[in-house]
Each structure stands twice: as C-alpha cells, then as structure tokens.
C-alpha positions as CSV (number, residue, x, y, z in Angstrom):
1,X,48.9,42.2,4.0
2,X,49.5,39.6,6.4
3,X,52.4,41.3,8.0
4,X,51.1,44.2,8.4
5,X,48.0,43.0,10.6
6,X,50.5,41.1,12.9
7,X,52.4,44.3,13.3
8,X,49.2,45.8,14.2
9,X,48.0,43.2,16.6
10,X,52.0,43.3,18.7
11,X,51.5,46.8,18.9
12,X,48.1,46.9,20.3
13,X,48.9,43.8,22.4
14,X,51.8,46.2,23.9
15,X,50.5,49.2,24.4
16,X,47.3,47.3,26.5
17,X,50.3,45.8,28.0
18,X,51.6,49.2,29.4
19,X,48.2,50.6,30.2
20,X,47.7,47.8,32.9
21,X,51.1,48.3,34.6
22,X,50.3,52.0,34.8
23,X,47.0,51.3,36.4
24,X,48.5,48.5,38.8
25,X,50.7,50.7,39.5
26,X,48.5,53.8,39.9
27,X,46.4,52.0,42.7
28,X,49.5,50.7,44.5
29,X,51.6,54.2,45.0
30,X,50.8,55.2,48.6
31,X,49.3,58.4,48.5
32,X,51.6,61.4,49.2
33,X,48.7,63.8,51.5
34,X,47.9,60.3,53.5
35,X,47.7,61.9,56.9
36,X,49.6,59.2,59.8
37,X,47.5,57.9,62.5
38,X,47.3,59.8,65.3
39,X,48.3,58.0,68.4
40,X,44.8,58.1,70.5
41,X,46.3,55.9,73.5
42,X,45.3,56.9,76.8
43,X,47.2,56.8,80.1
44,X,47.0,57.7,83.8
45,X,49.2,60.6,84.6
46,X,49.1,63.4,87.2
47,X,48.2,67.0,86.3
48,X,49.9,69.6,87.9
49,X,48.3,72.7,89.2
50,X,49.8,76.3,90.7
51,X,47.3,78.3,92.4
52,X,44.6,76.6,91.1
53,X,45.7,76.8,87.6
54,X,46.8,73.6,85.2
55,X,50.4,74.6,84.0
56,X,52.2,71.0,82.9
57,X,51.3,67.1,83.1
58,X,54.0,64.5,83.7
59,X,53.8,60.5,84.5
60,X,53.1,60.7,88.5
61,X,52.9,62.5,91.5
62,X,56.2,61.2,92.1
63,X,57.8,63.6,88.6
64,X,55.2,66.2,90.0
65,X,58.3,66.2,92.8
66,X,61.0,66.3,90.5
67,X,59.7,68.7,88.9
68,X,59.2,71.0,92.1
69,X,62.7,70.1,93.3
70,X,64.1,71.1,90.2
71,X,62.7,74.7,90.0
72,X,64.0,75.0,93.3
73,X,67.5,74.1,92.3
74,X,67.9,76.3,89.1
75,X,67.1,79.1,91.1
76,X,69.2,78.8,94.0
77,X,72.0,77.4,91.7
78,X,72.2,80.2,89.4
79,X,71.8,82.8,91.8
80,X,75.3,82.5,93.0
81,X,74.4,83.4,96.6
82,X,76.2,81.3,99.5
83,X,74.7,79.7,102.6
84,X,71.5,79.5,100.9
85,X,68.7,78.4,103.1
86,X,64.5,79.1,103.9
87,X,63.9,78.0,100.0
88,X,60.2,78.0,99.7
89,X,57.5,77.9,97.1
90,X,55.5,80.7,97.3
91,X,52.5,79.1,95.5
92,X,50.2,76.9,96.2
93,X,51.1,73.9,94.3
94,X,48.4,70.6,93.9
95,X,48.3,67.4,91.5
96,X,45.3,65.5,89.8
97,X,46.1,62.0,89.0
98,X,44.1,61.7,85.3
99,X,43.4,59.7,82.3
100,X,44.7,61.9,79.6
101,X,46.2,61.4,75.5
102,X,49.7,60.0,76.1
103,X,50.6,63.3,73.6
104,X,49.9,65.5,76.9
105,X,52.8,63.8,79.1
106,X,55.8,65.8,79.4
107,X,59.2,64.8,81.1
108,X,60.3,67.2,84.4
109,X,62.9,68.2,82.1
110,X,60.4,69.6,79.7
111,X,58.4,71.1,82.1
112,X,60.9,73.0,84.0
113,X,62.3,74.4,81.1
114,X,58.9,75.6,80.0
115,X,58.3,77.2,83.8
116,X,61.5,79.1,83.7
117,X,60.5,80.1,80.1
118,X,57.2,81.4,81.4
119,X,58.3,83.0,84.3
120,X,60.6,85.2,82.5
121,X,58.3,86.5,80.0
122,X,54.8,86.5,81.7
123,X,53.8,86.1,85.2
124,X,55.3,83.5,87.3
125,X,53.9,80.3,87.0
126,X,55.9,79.5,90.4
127,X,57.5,81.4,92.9
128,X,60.6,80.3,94.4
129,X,61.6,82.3,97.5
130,X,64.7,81.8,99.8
131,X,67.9,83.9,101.0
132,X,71.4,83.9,100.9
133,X,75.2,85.7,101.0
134,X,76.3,87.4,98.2
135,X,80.1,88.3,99.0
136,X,81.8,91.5,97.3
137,X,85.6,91.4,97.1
138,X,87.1,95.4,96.9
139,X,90.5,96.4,97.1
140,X,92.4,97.9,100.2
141,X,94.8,100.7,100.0
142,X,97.8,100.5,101.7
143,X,98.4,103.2,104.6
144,X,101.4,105.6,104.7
145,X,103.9,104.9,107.5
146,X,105.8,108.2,108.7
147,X,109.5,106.9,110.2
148,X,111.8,109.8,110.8
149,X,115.6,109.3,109.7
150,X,118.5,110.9,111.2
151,X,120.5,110.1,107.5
152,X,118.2,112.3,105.7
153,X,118.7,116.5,106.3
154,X,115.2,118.0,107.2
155,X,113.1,118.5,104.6
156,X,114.0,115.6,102.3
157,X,112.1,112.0,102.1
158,X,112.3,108.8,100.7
159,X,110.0,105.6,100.0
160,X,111.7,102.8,102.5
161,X,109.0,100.1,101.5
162,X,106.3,100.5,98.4
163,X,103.0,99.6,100.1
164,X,100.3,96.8,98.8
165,X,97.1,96.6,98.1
166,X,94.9,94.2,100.6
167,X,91.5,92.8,100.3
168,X,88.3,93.1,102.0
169,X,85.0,91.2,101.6
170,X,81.5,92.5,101.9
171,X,78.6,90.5,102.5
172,X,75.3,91.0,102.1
173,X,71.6,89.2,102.9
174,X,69.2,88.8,100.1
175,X,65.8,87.7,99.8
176,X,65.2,86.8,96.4
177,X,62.0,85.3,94.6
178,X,63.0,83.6,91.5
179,X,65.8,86.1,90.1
180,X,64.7,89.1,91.3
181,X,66.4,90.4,95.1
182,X,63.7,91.7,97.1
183,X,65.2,93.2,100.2
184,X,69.4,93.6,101.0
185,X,70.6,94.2,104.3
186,X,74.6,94.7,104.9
187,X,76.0,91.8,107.1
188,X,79.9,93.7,107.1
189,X,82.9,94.2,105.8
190,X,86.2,91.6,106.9
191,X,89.8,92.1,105.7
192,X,91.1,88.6,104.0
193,X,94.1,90.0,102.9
194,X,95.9,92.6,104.6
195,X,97.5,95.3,103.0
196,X,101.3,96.4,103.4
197,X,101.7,99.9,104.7
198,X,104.2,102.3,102.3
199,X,106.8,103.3,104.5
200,X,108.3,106.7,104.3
201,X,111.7,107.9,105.6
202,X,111.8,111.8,106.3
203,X,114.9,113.3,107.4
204,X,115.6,115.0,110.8
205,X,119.1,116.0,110.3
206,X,119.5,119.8,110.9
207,X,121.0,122.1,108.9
208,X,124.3,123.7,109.7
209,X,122.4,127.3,108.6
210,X,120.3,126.7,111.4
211,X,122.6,124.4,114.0
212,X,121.5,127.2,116.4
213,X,117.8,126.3,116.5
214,X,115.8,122.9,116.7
215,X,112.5,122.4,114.9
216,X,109.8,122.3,118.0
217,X,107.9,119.7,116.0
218,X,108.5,117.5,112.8
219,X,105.3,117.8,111.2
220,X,104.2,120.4,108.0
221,X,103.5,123.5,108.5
222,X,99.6,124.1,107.5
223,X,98.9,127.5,108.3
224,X,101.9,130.3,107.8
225,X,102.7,133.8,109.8
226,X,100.8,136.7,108.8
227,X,97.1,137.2,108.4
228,X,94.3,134.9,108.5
229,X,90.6,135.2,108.9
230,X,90.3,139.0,108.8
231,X,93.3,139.2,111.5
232,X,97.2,138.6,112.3
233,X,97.7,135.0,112.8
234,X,101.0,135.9,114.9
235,X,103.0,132.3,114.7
236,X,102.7,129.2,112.7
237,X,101.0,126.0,113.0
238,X,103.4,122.2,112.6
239,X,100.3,119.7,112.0
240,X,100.7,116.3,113.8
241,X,99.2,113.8,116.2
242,X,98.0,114.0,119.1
243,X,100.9,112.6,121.7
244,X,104.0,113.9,119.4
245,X,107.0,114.9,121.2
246,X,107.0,119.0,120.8
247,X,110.7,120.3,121.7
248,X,112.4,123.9,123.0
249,X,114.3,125.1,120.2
250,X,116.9,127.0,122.1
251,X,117.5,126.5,125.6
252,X,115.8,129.0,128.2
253,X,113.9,129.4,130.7
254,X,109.9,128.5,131.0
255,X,108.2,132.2,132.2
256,X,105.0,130.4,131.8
257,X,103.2,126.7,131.3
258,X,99.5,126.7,132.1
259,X,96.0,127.6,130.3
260,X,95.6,130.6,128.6
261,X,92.8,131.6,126.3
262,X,92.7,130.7,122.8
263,X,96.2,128.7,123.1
264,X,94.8,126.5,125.4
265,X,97.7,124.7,127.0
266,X,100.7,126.7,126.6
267,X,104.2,127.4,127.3
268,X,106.5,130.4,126.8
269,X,110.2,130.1,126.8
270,X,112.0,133.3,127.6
271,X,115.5,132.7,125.9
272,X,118.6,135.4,125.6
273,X,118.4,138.4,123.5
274,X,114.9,139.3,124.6
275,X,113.6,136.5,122.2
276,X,110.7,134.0,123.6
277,X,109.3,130.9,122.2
278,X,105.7,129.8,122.2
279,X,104.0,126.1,122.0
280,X,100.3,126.5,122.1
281,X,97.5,123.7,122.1
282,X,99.5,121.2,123.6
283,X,97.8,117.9,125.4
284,X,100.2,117.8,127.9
285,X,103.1,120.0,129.7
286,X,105.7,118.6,130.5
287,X,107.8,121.2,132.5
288,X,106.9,124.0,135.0
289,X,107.8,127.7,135.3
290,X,110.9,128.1,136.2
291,X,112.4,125.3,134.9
292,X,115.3,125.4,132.2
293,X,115.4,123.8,129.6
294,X,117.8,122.9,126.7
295,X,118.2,122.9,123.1
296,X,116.1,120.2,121.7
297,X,114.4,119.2,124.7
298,X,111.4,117.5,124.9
299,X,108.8,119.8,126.9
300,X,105.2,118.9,125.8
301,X,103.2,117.2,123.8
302,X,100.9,118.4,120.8
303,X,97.2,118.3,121.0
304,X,94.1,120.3,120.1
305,X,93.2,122.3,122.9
306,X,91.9,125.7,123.0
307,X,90.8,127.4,119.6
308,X,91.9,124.4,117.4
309,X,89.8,122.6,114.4
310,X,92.8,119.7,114.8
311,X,96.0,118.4,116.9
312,X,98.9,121.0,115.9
313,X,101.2,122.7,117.8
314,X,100.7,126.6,117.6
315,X,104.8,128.3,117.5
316,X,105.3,131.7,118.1
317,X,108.8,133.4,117.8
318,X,108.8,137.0,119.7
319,X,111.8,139.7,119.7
320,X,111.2,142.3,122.5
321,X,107.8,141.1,122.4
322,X,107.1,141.6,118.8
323,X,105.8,138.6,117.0
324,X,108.5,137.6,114.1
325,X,108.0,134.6,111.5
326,X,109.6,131.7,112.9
327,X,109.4,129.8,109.6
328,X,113.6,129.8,109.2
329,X,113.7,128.2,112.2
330,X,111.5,125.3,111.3
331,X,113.4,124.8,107.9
C-alpha cells in the first residue's frame, strides 16, 4: 500500500513539474504578431519642389543639386545626340529645408530613378530641354565612268574597274525635352568616304562591213528613223553630253553650217553619189561652208539646241534628197 502512494506522489510531483516549465516557458516565447518599433527619429532635410509641387526629399540642398544634375545627364546621355549644348530645366524647381521622419529621406539615386519613372508614365515631373547633332551615315553609289577603247570593235563593252560604295553623313539639329524631339532642322549632307567610280571600256574599233563610214558620235541611239509623235522623224538621234566630239562620216563638202529651225545649229555635208549628211542641235560648229572635210573628222560638237528635250546630236542620211535610215552606218 505503501508503494503504491509513493508512486502516486512521483508522478504527481512530475507532472506539476512539467506544468511549470510549460508555463515559464509560455510567458517567455516572444510573441510571433509583436509588431517592431517604428523608427520615429526626426531629421533636417530639404524638400524638393517642381512647379510648386513636393515630388522627392533628400539630406540637403546640396543632393537637391545632385539630383538636378543627374536628370540632366541621363537625358543628354541617352539621347545619343553630339555637341549637346543649351541644356535647361524647363520647370521651375525650389527646396524647403524641413524637419521630417528620417523614413521620408531618399538618396539622389532614388529619386532620379523615381523621376524618370514618373515622367514616362504620367506627366513630367521635370522637364529637361536642350539640342544637339544626331548624324546619319547612308551609303554612296559609285558613278559609271565611260572610257572609249580602240581594242574593243564598236558595240562591245567591258567593266575595266568594279566601282565602290562611299559614305556620306547627314546631320541634323534637334530640340528635345526629355526623350521626345521637338523640332528637326537638316544641317547637310558631307561625303566621309568617297566612292570608286566603275569604269567601263566600250569599243570604237570599226567594222570592216562598214570601213567606208565613221559613226558621227559614240553615244546610244535613243530615238530610231521612222515615225514619231504623229509624224516622220527623218534621222536618228546618238545621246551624249554636251561638248562631245561629233564627226563627218565620209569626207565631203559642208553646203551648209548655220541656224535653221527645229535643228537648231546645223551642218549638212554634201558627199558623192548625191548622198548628204546631217548633224543637228549641235553647241558649236566647228567648220564653215565650203570647207571639206574628211572621213572621221571632227566638225562640231553636240548640244541641245533647237527643238531638243536633251544634248543629242540629230543624224540624218539623205540619197537624192530622200531621207534614208542611217542606222547601218552607226553600227
């Protein structure tokens, strides 16, 4: 009976044992919804203000000008204008020196990035207005150079030189406020790199079909015999430029070299057989009537006088006075 009560009492003795821990313990577990202190520490620090409206505080008028200094820069710097200048801010910017929580001070840093933030999505906060350059770089085609070659038979051609591609640069003004260009005005183009001109060969040797003629001029032929416009177009016309050596091809003797309607400047060749040759819209004669002249000789040079839309020299080909085509003789 004894035993049994001791049992008893060790068992009661440890569960009052465990009760009290539990409780000690109970009251000593920090509490996990305990809310932390807020920090309610007060400091001096200078509001900042853009048209009259608070958008950021920072330590002191001094970050106030880092701040300002900084907008400017991220503006101009990612712009990626040149020769930047006239950078202005368009508001009108103020600071407050205040005592405010020390959980209202932001760094410049901060505050930039929450400007640029701002002025993206809503209206700017701050306006940041200057100009600069902003340089285009385009590609230049090479020209084609025309050099006639005495190897090549008339009619053939050949690339001499393969031509390449230059460079130019455009540049332009911009006002800009923040990202956005507000006006453009075109400063010019300037060649940096200049291009090659493709050089051409085309031949001048004659063939021995038509040894007994020279071509008058070495150009294309860009309007044939026959008719044109509602009426006979009674020659040919060799393009060219204006100054191009324009020859007799046969010899004879010049009946005529003066104005003459339509043709403007003109010579006539009478030659044997009862043919003639004529060069119309020439810039300048170079023999007078009377004169005779040989085979390949040079006796004028091509222009665009008269009725012409463009320098060309106008060749007529007449038998007994009838107009023939002259195009086998400019093979």
């Amino acid at each position: 009976m004894v035993n049994y009560r001791n049992k008893i009492h060790y068992a009661v003795v440890i569960i009052c044992t465990i009760l009290c821990c539990y409780v000690i313990y109970s009251y000593s577990k920090p509490d996990s919804c305990e809310v932390s202190v807020v920090d309610n520490r007060t400091v001096t620090a200078a509001e900042l203000y853009s048209d009259g409206n608070k958008i950021a505080v920072v330590q002191s008028a001094e970050e106030v000008s880092k701040v300002v200094e900084q907008i400017k820069e991220y503006y101009m710097k990612n712009s990626g204008l040149l020769n930047i200048k006239d950078c202005i801010i368009k508001n009108k910017l103020s600071a407050i020196t205040k005592t405010v929580n020390s959980s209202e001070v932001q760094s410049p840093e901060e505050v930039v990035s929450y400007i640029v933030s701002q002025n993206k999505e809503h209206k700017p906060l701050i306006v940041v207005a200057f100009s600069g350059e902003s340089v285009n770089k385009m590609e230049v085609e090479p020209a084609t150079e025309i050099k006639w070659s005495e190897e090549l038979a008339e009619g053939e051609s050949k690339v001499q030189e393969a031509g390449k591609k230059g460079e130019k640069a455009a540049t332009k003004l911009l006002q800009v406020e923040n990202a956005k260009v507000i006006t453009l005005e075109e400063l010019g183009e300037k060649i940096t790199v200049k291009p090659v001109n493709t050089v051409v060969l085309k031949g001048t040797k004659v063939n021995e079909a038509s040894a007994a003629f020279v071509r008058p001029s070495r150009g294309s032929i860009t309007s044939p015999f026959g008719m044109r416009w509602g009426r006979m177009h009674e020659g040919i016309d060799i393009a060219g430029n204006v100054g191009d050596p324009i020859y007799a091809f046969k010899t004879g003797v010049v009946v005529f070299a003066g104005w003459e309607n339509g043709y403007g400047n003109m010579i006539k060749v009478h030659h044997s057989d009862g043919m003639e040759s004529i060069y119309g819209h020439c810039s300048k004669l170079l023999v007078k009537v009377g004169t005779t002249v040989t085979q390949g000789q040079k006796i004028a040079e091509v222009g665009s006088t008269g009725n012409s839309t463009g320098p060309h020299v106008h060749f007529e080909v007449r038998v007994n006075g009838e107009p023939i085509n002259p195009k086998e003789y400019v093979r």
